[in-house]
Each structure stands twice: as structure tokens, then as C-alpha cells.
C-alpha positions in Angstrom: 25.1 10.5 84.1 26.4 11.6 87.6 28.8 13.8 86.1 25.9 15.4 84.3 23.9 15.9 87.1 26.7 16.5 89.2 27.2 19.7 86.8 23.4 20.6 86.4 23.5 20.9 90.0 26.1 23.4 90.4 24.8 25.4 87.8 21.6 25.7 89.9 23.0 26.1 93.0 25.5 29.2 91.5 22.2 30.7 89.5 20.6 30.4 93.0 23.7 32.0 94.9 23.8 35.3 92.1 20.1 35.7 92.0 20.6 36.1 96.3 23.3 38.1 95.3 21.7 40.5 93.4 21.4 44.3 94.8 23.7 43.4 97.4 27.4 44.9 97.7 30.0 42.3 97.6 33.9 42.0 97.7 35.7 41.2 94.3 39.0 40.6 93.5 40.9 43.1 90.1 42.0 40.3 87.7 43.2 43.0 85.1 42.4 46.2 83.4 41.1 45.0 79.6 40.5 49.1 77.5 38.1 51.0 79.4 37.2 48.2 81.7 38.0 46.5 84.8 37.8 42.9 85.4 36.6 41.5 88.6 36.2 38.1 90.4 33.2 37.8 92.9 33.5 34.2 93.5 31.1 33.0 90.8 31.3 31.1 88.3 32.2 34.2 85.8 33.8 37.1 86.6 32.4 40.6 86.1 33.2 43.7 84.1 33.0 47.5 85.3 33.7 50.8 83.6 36.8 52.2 84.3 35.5 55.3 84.8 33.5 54.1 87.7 37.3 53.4 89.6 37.4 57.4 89.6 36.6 60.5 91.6 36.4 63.9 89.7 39.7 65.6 90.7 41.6 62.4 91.4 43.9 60.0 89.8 43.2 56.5 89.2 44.4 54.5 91.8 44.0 50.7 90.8 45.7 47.4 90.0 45.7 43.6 89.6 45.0 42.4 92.9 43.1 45.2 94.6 39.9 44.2 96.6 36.9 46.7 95.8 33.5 46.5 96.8 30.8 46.2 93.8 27.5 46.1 94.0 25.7 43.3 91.7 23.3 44.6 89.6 21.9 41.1 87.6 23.0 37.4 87.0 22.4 37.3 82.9 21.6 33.4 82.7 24.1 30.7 83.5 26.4 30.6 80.7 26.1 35.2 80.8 28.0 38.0 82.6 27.6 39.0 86.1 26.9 42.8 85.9 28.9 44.9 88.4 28.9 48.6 89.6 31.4 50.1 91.6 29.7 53.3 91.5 26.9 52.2 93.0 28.8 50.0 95.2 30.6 53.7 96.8 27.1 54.7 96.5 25.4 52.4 99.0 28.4 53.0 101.5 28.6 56.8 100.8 24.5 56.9 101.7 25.4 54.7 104.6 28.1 57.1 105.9 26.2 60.4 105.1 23.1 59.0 106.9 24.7 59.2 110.0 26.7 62.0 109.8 23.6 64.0 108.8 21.8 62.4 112.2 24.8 63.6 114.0 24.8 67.0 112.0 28.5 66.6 111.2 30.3 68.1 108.4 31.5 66.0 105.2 33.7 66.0 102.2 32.9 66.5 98.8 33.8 67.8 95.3 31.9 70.1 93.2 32.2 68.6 89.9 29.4 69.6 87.5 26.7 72.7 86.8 23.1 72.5 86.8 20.0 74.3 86.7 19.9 76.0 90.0 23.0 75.1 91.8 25.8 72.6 91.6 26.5 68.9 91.6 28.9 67.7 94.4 29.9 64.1 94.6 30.1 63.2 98.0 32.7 60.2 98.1 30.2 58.1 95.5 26.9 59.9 96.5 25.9 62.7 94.1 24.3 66.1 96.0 22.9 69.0 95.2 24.0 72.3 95.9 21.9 75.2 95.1 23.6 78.4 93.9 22.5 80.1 97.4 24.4 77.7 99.2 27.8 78.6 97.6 29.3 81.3 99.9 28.0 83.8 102.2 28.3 86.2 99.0 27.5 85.5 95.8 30.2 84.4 93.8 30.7 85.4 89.9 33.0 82.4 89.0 33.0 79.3 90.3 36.0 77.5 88.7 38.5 78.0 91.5 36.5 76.0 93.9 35.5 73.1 91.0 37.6 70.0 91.5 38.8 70.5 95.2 37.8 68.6 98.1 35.8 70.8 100.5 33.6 70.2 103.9 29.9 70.5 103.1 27.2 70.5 105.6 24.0 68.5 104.8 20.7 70.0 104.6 18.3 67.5 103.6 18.2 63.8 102.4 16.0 61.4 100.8 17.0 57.9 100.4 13.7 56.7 98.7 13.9 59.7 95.9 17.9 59.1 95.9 18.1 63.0 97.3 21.1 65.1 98.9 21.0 68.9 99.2 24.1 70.1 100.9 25.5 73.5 101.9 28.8 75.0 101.7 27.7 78.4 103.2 26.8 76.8 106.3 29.9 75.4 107.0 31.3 79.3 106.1 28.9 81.0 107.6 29.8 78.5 111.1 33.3 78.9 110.5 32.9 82.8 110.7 31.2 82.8 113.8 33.7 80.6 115.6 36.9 83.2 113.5 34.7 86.6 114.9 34.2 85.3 118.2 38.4 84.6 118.7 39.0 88.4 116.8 36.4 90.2 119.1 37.9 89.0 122.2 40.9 90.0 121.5 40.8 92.9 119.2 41.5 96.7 120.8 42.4 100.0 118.7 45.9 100.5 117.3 45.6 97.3 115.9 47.1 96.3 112.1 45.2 94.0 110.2 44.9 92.0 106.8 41.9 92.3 105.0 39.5 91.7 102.2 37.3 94.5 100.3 33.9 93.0 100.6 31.7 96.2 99.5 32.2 99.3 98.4 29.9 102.4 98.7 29.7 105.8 98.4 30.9 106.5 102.2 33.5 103.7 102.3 34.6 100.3 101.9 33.2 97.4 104.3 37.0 95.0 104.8 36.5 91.5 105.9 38.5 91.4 108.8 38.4 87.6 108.8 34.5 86.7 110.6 34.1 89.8 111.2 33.6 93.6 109.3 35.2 96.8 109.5 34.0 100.0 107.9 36.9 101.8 105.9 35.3 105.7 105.7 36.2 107.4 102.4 38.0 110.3 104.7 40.3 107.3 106.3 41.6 105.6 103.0 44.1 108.1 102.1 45.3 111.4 103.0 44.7 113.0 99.2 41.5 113.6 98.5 39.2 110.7 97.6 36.0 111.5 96.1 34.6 107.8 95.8 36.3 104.9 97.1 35.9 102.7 94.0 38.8 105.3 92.6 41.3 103.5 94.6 39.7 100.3 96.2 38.1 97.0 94.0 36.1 94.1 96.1 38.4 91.1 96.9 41.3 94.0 97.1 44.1 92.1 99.8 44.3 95.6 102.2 46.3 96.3 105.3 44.2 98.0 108.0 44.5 100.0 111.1 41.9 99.8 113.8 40.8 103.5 114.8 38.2 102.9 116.8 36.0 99.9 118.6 33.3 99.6 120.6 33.0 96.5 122.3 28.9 96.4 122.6 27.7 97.2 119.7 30.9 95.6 117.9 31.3 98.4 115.4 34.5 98.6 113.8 36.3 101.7 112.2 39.0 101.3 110.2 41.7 103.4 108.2 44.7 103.4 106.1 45.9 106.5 105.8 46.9 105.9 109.8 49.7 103.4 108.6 51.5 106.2 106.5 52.8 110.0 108.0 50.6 112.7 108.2 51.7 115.4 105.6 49.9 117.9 107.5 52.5 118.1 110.2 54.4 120.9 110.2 52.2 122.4 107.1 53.2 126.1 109.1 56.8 125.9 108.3 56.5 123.9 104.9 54.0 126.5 103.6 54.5 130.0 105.1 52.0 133.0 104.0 52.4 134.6 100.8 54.5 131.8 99.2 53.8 130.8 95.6 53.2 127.6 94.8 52.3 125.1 92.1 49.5 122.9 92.5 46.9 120.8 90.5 43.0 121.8 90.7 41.2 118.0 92.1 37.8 119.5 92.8 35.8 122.5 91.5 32.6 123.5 93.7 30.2 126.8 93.5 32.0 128.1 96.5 35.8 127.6 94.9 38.3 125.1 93.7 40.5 122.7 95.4 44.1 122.4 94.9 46.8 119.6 95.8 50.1 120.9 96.6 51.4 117.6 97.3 49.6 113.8 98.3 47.6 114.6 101.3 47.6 118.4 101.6 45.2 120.4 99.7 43.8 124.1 99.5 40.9 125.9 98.9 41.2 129.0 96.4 37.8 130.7 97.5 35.7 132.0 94.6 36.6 135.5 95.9 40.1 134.9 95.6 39.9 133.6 92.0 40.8 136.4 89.9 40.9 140.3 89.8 38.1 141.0 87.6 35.7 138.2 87.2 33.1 138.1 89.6 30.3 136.5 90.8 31.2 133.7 88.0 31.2 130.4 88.4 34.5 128.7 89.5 34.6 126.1 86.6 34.3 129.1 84.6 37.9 129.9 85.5 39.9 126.9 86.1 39.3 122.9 85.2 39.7 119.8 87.2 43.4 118.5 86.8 44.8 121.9 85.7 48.4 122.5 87.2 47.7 126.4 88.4 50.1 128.7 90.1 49.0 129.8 93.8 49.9 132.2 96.5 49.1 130.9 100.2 47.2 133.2 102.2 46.3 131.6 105.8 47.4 128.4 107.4 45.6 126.6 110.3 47.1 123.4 110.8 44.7 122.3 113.9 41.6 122.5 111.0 44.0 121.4 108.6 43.1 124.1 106.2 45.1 126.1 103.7 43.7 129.5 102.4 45.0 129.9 99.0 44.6 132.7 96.1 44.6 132.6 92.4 44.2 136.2 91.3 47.0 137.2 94.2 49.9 135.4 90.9 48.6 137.6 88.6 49.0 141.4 88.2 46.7 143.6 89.9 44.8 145.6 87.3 43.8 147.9 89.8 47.9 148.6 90.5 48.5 148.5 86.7 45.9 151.0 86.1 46.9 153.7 89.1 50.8 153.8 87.5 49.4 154.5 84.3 46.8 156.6 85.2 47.3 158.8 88.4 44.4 160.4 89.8 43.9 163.7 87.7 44.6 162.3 84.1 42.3 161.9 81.8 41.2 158.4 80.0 38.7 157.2 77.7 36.4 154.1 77.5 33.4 152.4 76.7 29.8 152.8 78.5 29.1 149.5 79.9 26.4 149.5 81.7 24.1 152.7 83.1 22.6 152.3 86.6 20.8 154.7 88.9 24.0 155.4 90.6 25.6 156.7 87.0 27.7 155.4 83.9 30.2 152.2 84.6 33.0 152.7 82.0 34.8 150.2 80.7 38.9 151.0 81.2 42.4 149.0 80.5 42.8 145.4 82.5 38.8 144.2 82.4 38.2 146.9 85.0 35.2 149.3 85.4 35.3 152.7 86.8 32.0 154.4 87.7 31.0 157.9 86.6 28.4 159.0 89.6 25.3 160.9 88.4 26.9 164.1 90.3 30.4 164.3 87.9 28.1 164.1 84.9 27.7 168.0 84.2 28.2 171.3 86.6 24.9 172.9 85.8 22.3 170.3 85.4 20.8 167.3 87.6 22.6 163.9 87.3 19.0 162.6 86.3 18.9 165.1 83.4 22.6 164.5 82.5 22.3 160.9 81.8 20.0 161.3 79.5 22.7 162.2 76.8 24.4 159.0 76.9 24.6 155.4 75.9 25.1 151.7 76.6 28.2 151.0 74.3 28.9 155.3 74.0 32.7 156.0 74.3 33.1 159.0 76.2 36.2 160.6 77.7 36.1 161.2 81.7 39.3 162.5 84.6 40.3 159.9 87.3 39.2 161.2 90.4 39.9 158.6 92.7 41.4 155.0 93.0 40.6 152.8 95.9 42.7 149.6 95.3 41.3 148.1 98.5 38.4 148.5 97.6 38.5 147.6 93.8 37.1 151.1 92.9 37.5 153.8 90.6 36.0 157.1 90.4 35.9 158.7 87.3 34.3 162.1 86.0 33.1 164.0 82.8 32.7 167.4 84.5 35.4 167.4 85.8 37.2 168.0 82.1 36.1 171.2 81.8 36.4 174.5 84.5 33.7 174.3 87.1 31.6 177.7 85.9 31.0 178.2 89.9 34.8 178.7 90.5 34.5 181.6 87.9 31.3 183.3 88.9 32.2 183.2 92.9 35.6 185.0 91.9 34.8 188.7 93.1 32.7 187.3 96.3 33.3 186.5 99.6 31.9 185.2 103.0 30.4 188.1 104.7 29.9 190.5 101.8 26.6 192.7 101.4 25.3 192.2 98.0 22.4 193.6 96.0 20.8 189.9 94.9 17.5 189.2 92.2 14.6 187.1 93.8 14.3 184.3 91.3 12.0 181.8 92.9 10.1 182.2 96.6 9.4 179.1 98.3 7.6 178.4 101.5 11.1 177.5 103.2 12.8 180.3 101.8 13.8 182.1 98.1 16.3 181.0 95.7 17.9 184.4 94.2 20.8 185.1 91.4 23.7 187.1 92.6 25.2 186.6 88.6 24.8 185.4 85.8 24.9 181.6 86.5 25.3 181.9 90.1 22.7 181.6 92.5 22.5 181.4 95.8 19.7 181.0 98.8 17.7 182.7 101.8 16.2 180.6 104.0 12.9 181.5 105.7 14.8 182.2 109.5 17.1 184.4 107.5 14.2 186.6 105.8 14.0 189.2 108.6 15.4 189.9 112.1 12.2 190.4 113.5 10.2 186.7 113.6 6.7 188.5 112.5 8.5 189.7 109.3 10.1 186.1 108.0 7.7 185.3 105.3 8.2 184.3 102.3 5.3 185.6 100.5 6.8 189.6 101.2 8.6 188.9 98.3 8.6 188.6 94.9 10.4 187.0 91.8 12.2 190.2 90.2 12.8 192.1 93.5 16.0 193.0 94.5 17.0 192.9 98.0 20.1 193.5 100.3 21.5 190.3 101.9 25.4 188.8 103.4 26.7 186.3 102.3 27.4 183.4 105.1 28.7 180.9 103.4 30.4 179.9 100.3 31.3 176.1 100.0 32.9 175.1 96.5 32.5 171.8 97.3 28.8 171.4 97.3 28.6 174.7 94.9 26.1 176.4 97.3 25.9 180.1 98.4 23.7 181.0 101.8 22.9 184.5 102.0 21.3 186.4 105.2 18.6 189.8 104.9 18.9 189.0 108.8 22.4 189.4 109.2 22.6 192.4 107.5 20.0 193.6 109.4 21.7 192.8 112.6 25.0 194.1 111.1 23.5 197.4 110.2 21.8 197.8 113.5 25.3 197.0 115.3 26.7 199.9 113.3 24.4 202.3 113.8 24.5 201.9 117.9 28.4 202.4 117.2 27.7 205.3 115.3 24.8 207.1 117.0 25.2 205.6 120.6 26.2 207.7 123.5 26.0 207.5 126.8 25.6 211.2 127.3 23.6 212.0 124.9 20.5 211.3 126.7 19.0 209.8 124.2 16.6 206.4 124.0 17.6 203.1 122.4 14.1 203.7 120.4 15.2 207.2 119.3 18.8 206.1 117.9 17.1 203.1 115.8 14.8 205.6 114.4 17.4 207.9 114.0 19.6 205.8 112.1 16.6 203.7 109.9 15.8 207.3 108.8 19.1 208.2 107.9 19.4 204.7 105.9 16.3 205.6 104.2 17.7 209.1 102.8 
């Protein structure tokens, strides 16, 4: 009987002990790892069980055996002859909120493991305490993938807590953002141009590439990435691209960094004089193709510009990509050099055969070719000859007798008509061509039997107030102007005459060039008065000036 109650006692007094027990963390001792469970002594009268799982962290081995003492936190006493139930998670729990309590009061960093996805963010386990860690919070950037930073241990700093609600949000970028500051503040003080750094490509834009210099950013300009042509600098460069760098310029204040990496290699530009002297042909490859040229690369680094002008021979005022395409391989001739500007003056047309060359050897000035009317202008007919080259017909070598306006009234756009080559101006890409010109000028035949200074009996054929047109031949006319009507001033009018009257007059001028004849009743005039004070002048006659003009006009009249 006092066994019984002996036992009855003890029963009570260890139901008693667990129920104090309960929600407390306690020491146990591992008795031995039965499946998926570990079995655990706390003292009592049985022992407890606990997942296996619970004796793990994610990204860790399990580190456990018979004899180990681990903490566990005692959930219930079942009854007296029932389980103790044990938790060693929320045994790490209690001590991790313990720990992370006052490191949050002391706003010091801690260690956890990201370990799961959620909506939002992350879960982190924080050495038994489970956080949250929004996506924001991940890196100074966004990050795309995660995965490489899943599984390893990492400082977190901790933004909020809330032990009633069970509550952690903690940061990662904080601890990045912190660790910059302290990284840019040891680069600044001691960075200075000339330096050569490593690098990360953090963005990319149309001007450039921004390069994490460690804390701190440096702006790679599209111009400093390579000494070739690069048009946008995603061609060559990808964010989270490893690049060496060279510091070009810093300015301490502001803390503005410019960086390049076309510094690290030689410059191909020097001694571009000697490597490309003027008129040497070349082969290049066309990289860019504007409205005022195209661009060729003659080597990695060095490129020229083949104005539009110097494009080709006989296509103009077309558009460059009408001519050449971006990546073609072309043939070029270099024209100017300036290697301060770093510029190279190259020509197309200059490896091809001039057409205006071509066409002077085969036809010299004087021979006659024939050709298509192109186009008709006020200036005269543009006819189409060998080599795509035009030469121009002017409105004055259209006919001999008539006005270039009348003339081109007889031909055509698209007409083939036959002309002489008057003149070629290779300089000037001209060619002057004429119809006229195949036949005898009729002016060369009807002066013949004339000459400068000649009295001839001419027909008034039109009388004008500035003079009279008059016919000295068939086909050949010539003209009085009004001062040349009469010696005497009172006696220059026009209106003496008529159309049909035939006068005396000299000739003063015959040029073949314009086809014109001037003809003087005054000179004659003058010439016949100078001849009869040869003739009738004495100086012992005795006779007046007035009586030996009279004399002679009488005499001319007889």
C-alpha cells in the first residue's frame, strides 16, 4: 500500500514537474536516431521524440549523434503513461529571437540563409528564426535569378520585428548598399587619373556604359570603348561584363568619373601620315552610310570618310546608300590626311576610270558624236554621250540663222540628234557640244569679198530709234547705229531713212565670232571730207575752208 502510494506520488509530482515544463526550453540528452526521428531524454519519466529534419539548417549537413546535448523546447505532457512532445525548432527559435532582439537594438548585422520563395520576397532562416525578405531588399539592383545566392550564409541587416505576430523583415541591400559606402569612400581617396581598374558593366546606354568600379561608378563614353567605330555600346559590352578600365579623367568634387578602354591598347592613328600617304589605293570595308557620305575602315581603329562628292564620276546629288552598302569591302584612293583631327579624306570615284578622260581620247574636240536628248532646259539640250556623261548643247550652237529660242523648238526629250565636240573641261566635268557647228557657218561665206574699212552701197531693212539694221547680201546684214547716222549731230536721226533706201556707209568692224558687221555713214562722211581737203586744199590758193567743202560736195554730187 506504500508502495502504491509511494508510486502514485511520483507520478503526480513528474505530471506536475512537465506541466511547469511546458513552453519552456530545456536541455536533453540524444539517446539514438530511430528513421526520421531523434530520441531525446529530458529528465522525465519518458523520453521525447523530434523530427529529424528539425536537427537541420537549409544548406547544411546533419551534424548529430548519440550523446549530444541540444536544447528543445517542450511543447505538452500527453498524460502520465504518454509522450513528452519536443521541438528543436522551436527550441533554436526561442534562442534565435533572443539573439536577434538584441542585435536589432544594437542595429548589428546577422547571418542567415535564403532558403525558400514567396509572394513578394524571400524567406531567410536566421539560425532557427524564419524572416522575410522582400524582393526590394535583394541587391542594390534588381536581380533576374536568384539561385546563386539560395543556400549560402550571408549578413542581413534587420529592419523590423514583431515578437507577438512572430515577425522578421530583414535586408540584404542595406548591408550592400553600407558596404559600398565604406568600399567608395577607400577608392575616392585614393583614386587619381592614369589609373587601371577592374570592373563590372552595370548599365548600358546609348552614350556609354556606367562600370562598377567597386562602391563607386565610372562612365565608359561610346567614343572611349574602342578605337573602331562603335555605334552603340551594347554591340560590344553586356551588363555584368568583368572589364578592365582606365581612368581618363576625375574630378574630385563633384566625384565624376570618366573612363576608357581603348587607352590600354596603341593608338592606330599614330603615324597615319606615313602609313597612308596621298593618292594610295586602298581596300577598306564601308561601317556607316550617312546623307553626307560613307565611312570606311581601313584597319581596327582608323576610318575614312568618302564624301558624297567623291563618290563616283557620274552620279550626283544621289543618295550615298544608293551607291555603296554597309559591310561592303570597296576599293579607295586617299586624298588628305590630318592626323591632329584624325581624319582621312578618301575617294571612291578617284579607282575607277574617268569618263570625262575616256571620252576626250575618243573624242577630241572637233569630232563629231551622236546621242540621246536627255533633258531640254532654258540654257539648251543635255545630250546623253558614252560613260553616263551629259554634254550640253547651248541655245546659241543650235542653228546659224535663227534665235536659240526659235531653234529649240525642233527638238525632243528622248530625240537622237548628231552634234561636234566643242570643248571638254575635265576639271570642270563639262562638255560642250554643238549642232551648228556641223555644217559651214553661212556668215564665213557671205563676209568673203568684205573687209574692215570698205565703202559699201548697203539696203535699209529695218530703222529703229537706236539706229537701222541694213543687208549688205543676201543673208548678211549688218548695223548703223544712231551716232553713226551723220557727221553733223543735227542730222543723226533715224527717221531720215527708210526701209528700201540704199545708202553709202564703211564698214568698222567685222567680228566672226559674234557674226556682227558695224557699218558708219559718219565715217565715210569724215573719210570723204579728209580727201577732199587733200585734194582741193592749198595754201595758196586763197581760197576758204567753206569754199573747198562746197567745192568738193558739188563735185561729189555730179
Amino acid at each position: 500500500m506504500a508502495s502504491a502510494t509511494m508510486e502514485s506520488f511520483e507520478d503526480l509530482l513528474n505530471e506536475s514537474f512537465s506541466e511547469t515544463l511546458e513552453g519552456k526550453v530545456i536541455k536533453g540528452t540524444v539517446l539514438g536516431i530511430e528513421n526520421d526521428l531523434v530520441l531525446i531524454d529530458v529528465g522525465l519519466k519518458s523520453e521525447g521524440r523530434v523530427a529529424l529534419k528539425e536537427f537541420t539548417s537549409p544548406g547544411q549537413e546533419l551534424e548529430i549523434k548519440t550523446g549530444d546535448q541540444v536544447d528543445v523546447y517542450v511543447e505538452r505532457y500527453e498524460d502520465r503513461n504518454g509522450e513528452i512532445m519536443l521541438s528543436r525548432d522551436k527550441a533554436r527559435r526561442e534562442e534565435a529571437w533572443i539573439e536577434l532582439e538584441v542585435k536589432s537594438e544594437n542595429g548589428d548585422r546577422v547571418n542567415g540563409v535564403i532558403f525558400g520563395k514567396v509572394k513578394g520576397g524571400f524567406t531567410v532562416d536566421l539560425g532557427g528564426a524564419v524572416a522575410f525578405l522582400p524582393g526590394s531588399q535583394v541587391d542594390i539592383r534588381p536581380v533576374r535569378d536568384i539561385t546563386p545566392l539560395m543556400g549560402e550564409t550571408q549578413p542581413f541587416q534587420i529592419l523590423k520585428m514583431d515578437r507577438a505576430r512572430g515577425n522578421i523583415v530583414v535586408s540584404r541591400r542595406a548591408v550592400l548598399e553600407e558596404t559600398r559606402a565604406e568600399q567608395r569612400a577607400e577608392l575616392v581617396s585614393s583614386l587619381k587619373e592614369g589609373d587601371i581598374l577592374d570592373g563590372v558593366v552595370k548599365n548600358i546606354t546609348n552614350y556609354g556604359a556606367f562600370v562598377d568600379l567597386g562602391g563607386v561608378d565610372g562612365l565608359l563614353h561610346v567614343t572611349d570603348i574602342s578605337w573602331k567605330r562603335v555605334n552603340n555600346p551594347s554591340e560590344v559590352l553586356n551588363i555584368g561584363d568583368q572589364v578592365k578600365v582606365q581612368v581618363i579623367k576625375f574630378n574630385a568634387e563633384t566625384q565624376r568619373i570618366s573612363l576608357g578602354m581603348k587607352q590600354l591598347g596603341s593608338d592606330p592613328w599614330e603615324g597615319a601620315v606615313a602609313k597612308y600617304p596621298k593618292g594610295a589605293k586602298l581596300a577598306g570595308r564601308v561601317t556607316n552610310i550617312t546623307d553626307y557620305g560613307a565611312f570606311v575602315e581601313l584597319e581596327d581603329g582608323i576610318e575614312g570618310l568618302v564624301h558624297v562628292s567623291e563618290m563616283s564620276w557620274v552620279k550626283k546629288n544621289v543618295h550615298p546608300g544608293k551607291i555603296v552598302s554597309t559591310s561592303q569591302e570597296v576599293e579607295v584612293m586617299v586624298l588628305d590626311v590630318d592626323q591632329d583631327k584624325r581624319r582621312i579624306s578618301l575617294g571612291l570615284k578617284q579607282c575607277m576610270e574617268n569618263p570625262w578622260d575616256a571620252f576626250q581620247a575618243a573624242h577630241p574636240v572637233g569630232s563629231a558624236i551622236e546621242g540621246e536628248i536627255r533633258n531640254i532646259t532654258e540654257f539648251g539640250l543635255f545630250v546623253g554621250l558614252d560613260g553616263q556623261i551629259d554634254g550640253m548643247v547651248h541655245l546659241s550652237d543650235l542653228d546659224w540663222d535663227r534665235s536659240g529660242e526659235e531653234a529649240v523648238q525642233d527638238y525632243q526629250k528622248g530625240q537622237i540628234v548628231q552634234a561636234k565636240v566643242l570643248e571638254v573641261d575635265i576639271d570642270k566635268e563639262r562638255i560642250a557640244l554643238g549642232i551648228k557647228q556641223l555644217a559651214d557657218d553661212p556668215f564665213e561665206s557671205a563676209i568673203d569679198g568684205f573687209s574692215k574699212n570698205q565703202i559699201v552701197t548697203v539696203t535699209v531693212k529695218e530703222v529703229q530709234d537706236g539706229g537701222m539694221e541694213v543687208e549688205l547680201a543676201d543673208g548678211l546684214t549688218g548695223y548703223i547705229r544712231r551716232a553713226e547716222l551723220a557727221r553733223d549731230r543735227d542730222e543723226q536721226r533715224p527717221d531720215r531713212f527708210a526701209a528700201g533706201e540704199k545708202v553709202d556707209a564703211k564698214i568698222t568692224m567685222i567680228d566672226k565670232r559674234t557674226r556682227k558687221v558695224n557699218l558708219s555713214i559718219k565715217a565715210r562722211e569724215v573719210d570723204e571730207e579728209k580727201s577732199a581737203m587733200a585734194e582741193f586744199g592749198s595754201a595758196d590758193s586763197g581760197a576758204s575752208l567753206g569754199d573747198i567743202l562746197g567745192e568738193a560736195l558739188s563735185g561729189l554730187k555730179k
